[in-house]
C-alpha positions in Angstrom: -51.3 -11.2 -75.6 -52.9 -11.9 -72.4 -52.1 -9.7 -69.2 -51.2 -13.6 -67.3 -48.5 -14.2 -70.3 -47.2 -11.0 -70.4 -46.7 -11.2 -66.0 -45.1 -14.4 -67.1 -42.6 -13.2 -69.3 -41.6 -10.5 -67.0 -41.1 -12.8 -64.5 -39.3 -15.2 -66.6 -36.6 -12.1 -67.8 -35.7 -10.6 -64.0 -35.4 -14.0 -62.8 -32.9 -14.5 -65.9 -31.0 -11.0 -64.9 -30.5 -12.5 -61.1 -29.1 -15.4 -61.7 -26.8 -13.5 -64.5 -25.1 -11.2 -61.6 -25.6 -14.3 -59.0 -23.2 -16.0 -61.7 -20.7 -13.1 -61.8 -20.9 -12.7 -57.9 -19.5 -16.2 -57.5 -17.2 -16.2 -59.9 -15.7 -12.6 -58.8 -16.2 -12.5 -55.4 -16.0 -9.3 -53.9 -15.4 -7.3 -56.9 -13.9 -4.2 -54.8 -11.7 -6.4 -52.9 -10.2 -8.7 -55.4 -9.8 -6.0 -58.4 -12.2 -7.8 -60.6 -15.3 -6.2 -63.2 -17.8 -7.6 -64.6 -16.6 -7.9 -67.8 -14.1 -10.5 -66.8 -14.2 -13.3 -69.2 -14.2 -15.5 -66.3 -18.2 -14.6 -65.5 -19.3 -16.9 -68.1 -17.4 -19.9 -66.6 -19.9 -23.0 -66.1 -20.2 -24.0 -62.6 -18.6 -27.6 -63.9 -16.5 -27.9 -67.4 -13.9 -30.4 -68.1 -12.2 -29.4 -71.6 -11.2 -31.9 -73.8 -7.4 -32.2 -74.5 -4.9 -32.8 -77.2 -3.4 -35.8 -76.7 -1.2 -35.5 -79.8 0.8 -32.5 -77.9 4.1 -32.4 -76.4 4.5 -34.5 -72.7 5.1 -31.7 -70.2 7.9 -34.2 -68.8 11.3 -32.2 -68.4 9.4 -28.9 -68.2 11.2 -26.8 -65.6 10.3 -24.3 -62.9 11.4 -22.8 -59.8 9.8 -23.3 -56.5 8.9 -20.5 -54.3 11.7 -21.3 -51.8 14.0 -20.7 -54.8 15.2 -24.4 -55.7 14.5 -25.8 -59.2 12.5 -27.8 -59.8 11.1 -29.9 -62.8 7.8 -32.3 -64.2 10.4 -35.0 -64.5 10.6 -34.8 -60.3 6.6 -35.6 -60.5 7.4 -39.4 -62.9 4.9 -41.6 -62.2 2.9 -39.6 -60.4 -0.9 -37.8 -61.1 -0.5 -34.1 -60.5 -3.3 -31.6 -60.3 -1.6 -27.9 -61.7 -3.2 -25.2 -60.7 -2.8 -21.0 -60.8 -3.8 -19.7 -58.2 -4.2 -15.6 -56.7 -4.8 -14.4 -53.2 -6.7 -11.9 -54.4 -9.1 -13.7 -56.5 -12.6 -14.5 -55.0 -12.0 -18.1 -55.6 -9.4 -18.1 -53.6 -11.2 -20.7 -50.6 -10.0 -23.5 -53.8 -6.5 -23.4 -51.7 -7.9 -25.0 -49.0 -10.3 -27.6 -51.1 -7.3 -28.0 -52.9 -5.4 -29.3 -49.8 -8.5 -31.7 -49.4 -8.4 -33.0 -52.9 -4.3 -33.8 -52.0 -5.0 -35.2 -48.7 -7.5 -37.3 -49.8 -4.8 -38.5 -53.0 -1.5 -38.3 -51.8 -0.9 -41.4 -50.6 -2.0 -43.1 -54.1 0.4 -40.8 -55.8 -1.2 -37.9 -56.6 -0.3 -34.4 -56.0 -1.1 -31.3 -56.5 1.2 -27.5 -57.5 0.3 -24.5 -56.6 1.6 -21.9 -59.3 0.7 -17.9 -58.1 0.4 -16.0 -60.8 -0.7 -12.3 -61.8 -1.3 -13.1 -65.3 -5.0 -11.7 -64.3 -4.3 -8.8 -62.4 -5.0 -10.7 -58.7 -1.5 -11.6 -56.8 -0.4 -8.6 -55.5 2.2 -10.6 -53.3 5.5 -11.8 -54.5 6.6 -15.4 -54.4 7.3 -15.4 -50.6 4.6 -13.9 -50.0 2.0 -15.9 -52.3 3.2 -19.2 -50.5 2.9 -17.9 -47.3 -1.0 -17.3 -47.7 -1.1 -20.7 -49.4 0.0 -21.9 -46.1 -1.6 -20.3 -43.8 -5.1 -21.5 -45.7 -3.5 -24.6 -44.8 -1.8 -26.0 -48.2 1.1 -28.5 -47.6 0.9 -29.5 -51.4 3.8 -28.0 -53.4 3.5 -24.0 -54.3 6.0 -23.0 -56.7 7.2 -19.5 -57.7 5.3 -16.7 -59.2 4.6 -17.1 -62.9 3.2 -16.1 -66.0 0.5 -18.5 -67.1 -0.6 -16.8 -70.2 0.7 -15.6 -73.8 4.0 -14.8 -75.0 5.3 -14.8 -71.4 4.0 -17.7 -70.2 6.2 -20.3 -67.9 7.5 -23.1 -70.3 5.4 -25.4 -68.5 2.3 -23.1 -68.9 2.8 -22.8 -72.6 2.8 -26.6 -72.9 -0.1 -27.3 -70.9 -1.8 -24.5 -72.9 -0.7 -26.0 -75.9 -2.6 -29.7 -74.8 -6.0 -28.3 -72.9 -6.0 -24.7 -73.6 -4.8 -21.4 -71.9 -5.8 -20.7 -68.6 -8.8 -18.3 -69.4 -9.0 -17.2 -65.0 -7.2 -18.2 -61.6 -7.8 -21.4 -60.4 -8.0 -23.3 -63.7 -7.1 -27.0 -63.2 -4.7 -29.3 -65.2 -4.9 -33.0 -64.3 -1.6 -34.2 -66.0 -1.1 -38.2 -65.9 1.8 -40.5 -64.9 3.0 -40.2 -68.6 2.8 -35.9 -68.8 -0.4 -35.9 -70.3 -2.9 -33.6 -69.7 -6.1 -35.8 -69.2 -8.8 -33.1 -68.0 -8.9 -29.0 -68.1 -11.1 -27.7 -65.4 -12.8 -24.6 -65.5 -11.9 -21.8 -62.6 -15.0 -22.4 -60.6 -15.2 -26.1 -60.8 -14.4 -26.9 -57.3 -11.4 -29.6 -56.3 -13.5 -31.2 -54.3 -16.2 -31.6 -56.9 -17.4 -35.3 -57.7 -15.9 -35.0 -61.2 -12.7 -33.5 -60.2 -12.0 -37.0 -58.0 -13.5 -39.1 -60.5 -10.9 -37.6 -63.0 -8.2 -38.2 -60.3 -9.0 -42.1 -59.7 -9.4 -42.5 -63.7 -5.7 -41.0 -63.7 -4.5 -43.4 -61.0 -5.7 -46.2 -62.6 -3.9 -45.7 -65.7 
């Protein structure tokens, strides 16, 4: 082998290794601040993924939670309406998706769209309780819905949780996105770091509306 190819090579396999920890950089954040390693299964998230869904599960309509002001509250409040669910952690380094969130639901809300907030630390990242967790949602300037602090994962998952898991898959970080259609479908599953602003995010959204 040639000294050129070998360079080559070498330059090929450290430029593979930095975009490797540029990809777990994003996805953690700061890993001292927000609690997260590197071994986080949320590293290997794509920068864009919508999962396909089972449409042959159970409608999320009549699934009940409680907001984080107390009051209960239900999917059956949300008829006819496209609504973007989402868990979501202060202390997670995606957390700026609060406020593209609140651009996604500006943007929407007027054609019937809207989007939850659920706080959750089914990952290790909400360190504040449910007061608490809405109160940064609002001061990152959310005036979309935030509901009480859940579980969003395994055997102690919010009812509502288990059946979205059960049509596009358990949440696998904070911040994954459930577009659920005016029927209770889920119709798209996006991946933690796809962000709500993203082009196929609001194409999803005006597919949903149209149905």
């Amino acid at each position: 082998m040639s000294m050129t190819n070998t360079s080559t090579k070498s330059i090929i396999t450290l430029a593979a290794g930095s975009l490797a920890i540029a990809a777990l950089s994003a996805c953690s954040g700061n890993g001292e601040a927000d609690g997260s390693s590197a071994t986080d299964s949320s590293a290997t998230q794509q920068e864009s993924s919508m999962t396909q869904t089972d449409s042959t599960a159970p409608s999320v309509r009549g699934a009940s939670f409680e907001m984080a002001d107390g009051t209960q509250a239900s999917m059956d409040d949300y008829q006819g309406q496209v609504v973007l669910v989402v868990n979501v952690a202060s202390a997670c380094g995606l957390r700026p998706q609060v406020a593209e969130l609140e651009t996604l639901y500006e943007a929407n809300k007027a054609k019937g769209f809207t989007v939850i907030a659920f706080p959750s630390a089914s990952f290790n990242q909400e360190p504040l309780d449910a007061e608490g967790a809405a109160d940064f949602c609002q001061a990152q300037g959310a005036t979309y819905p935030v509901a009480a602090k859940v579980d969003v994962k395994g055997q102690s998952a919010n009812p509502l949780f288990a059946t979205l898991s059960r049509q596009g898959g358990e949440p696998d970080w904070n911040y994954t996105k459930y577009l659920v259609d005016k029927n209770g479908r889920v119709v798209a599953r996006f991946a933690p770091r796809t962000s709500p602003t993203s082009a196929e995010v609001q194409s999803a959204v005006d597919a949903a509306l149209r149905g």
